[in-house]
N, C-alpha and C positions, 0 to 999 in steps of 0.2 A: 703789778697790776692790782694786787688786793688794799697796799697800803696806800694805794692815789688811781683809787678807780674812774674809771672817766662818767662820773653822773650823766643819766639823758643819756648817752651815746650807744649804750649797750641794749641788748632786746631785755625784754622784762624777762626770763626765764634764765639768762646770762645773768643780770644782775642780782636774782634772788640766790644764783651759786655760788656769786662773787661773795656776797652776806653769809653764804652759809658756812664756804671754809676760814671765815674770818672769826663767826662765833665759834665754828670748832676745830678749829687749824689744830689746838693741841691736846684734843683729844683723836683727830683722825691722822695727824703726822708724829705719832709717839716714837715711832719707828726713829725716824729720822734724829731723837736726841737721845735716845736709850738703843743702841746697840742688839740687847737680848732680846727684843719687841721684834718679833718678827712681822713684816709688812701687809702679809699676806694671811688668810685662814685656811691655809693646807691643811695644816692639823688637825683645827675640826670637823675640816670634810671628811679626810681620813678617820677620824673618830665616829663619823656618821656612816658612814660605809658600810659596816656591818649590820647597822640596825636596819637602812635599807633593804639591802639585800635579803635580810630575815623578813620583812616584810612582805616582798614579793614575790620569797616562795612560799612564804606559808599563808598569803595572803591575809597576814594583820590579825592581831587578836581581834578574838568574836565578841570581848566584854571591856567596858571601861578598866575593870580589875584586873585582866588581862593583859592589855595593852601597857598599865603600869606596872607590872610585873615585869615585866618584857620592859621597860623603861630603864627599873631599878635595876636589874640584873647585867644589862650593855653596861650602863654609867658605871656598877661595882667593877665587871670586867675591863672596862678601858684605864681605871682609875687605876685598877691591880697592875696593869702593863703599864702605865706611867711611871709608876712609883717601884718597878723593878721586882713586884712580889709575886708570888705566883698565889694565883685566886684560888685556888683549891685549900691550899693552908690555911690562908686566911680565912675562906669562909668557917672552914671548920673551929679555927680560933675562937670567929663570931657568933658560933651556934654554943660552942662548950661553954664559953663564957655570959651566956645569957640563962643556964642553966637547962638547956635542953640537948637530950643524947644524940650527937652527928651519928649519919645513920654508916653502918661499918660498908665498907672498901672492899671490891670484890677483888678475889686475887688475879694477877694477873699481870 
């Protein structure tokens, strides 16, 4: 159908989708020649999940600086669980190594 589309035949809102997976057939069927592409965005829902839900119980940060806080800190945590490392270590790596004292570890 996309490679001998029937010109005139189709409705015009047909026809403009026909055009469109034609400009981007390979960027929206990546899936279909790369294997590890998964078809779907499970993932990033999954990765959105948490920031929602932070959202609607604390009902949203009260300041633009806030809200980016709360931006930076989901994406460092999500990143940390992608990459199999535990965010605690890491941040503390992140702090010792900029030259400022992580604050000490209550026992427990």
């Amino acid at each position: 159908m996309l490679e001998h589309p029937l010109k005139g035949r189709w409705a015009a809102d047909a026809q403009t989708l026909a055009n469109r997976f034609g400009r981007h057939w390979s960027d929206w069927f990546t899936f279909l020649s790369q294997p590890e592409v998964d078809p779907d965005n499970n993932d990033a829902e999954r990765g959105l999940r948490p920031v929602v839900i932070h959202r609607k119980v604390t009902s949203g940060a009260r300041s633009d600086w806030g809200a980016q806080l709360v931006a930076m800190m989901f994406s460092f945590l999500e990143s940390m669980r992608r990459q199999g490392e535990n965010a605690v270590d890491r941040l503390f790596e992140l702090i010792a190594s900029s030259g400022c004292s992580p604050p000490a570890l209550l026992p427990g």
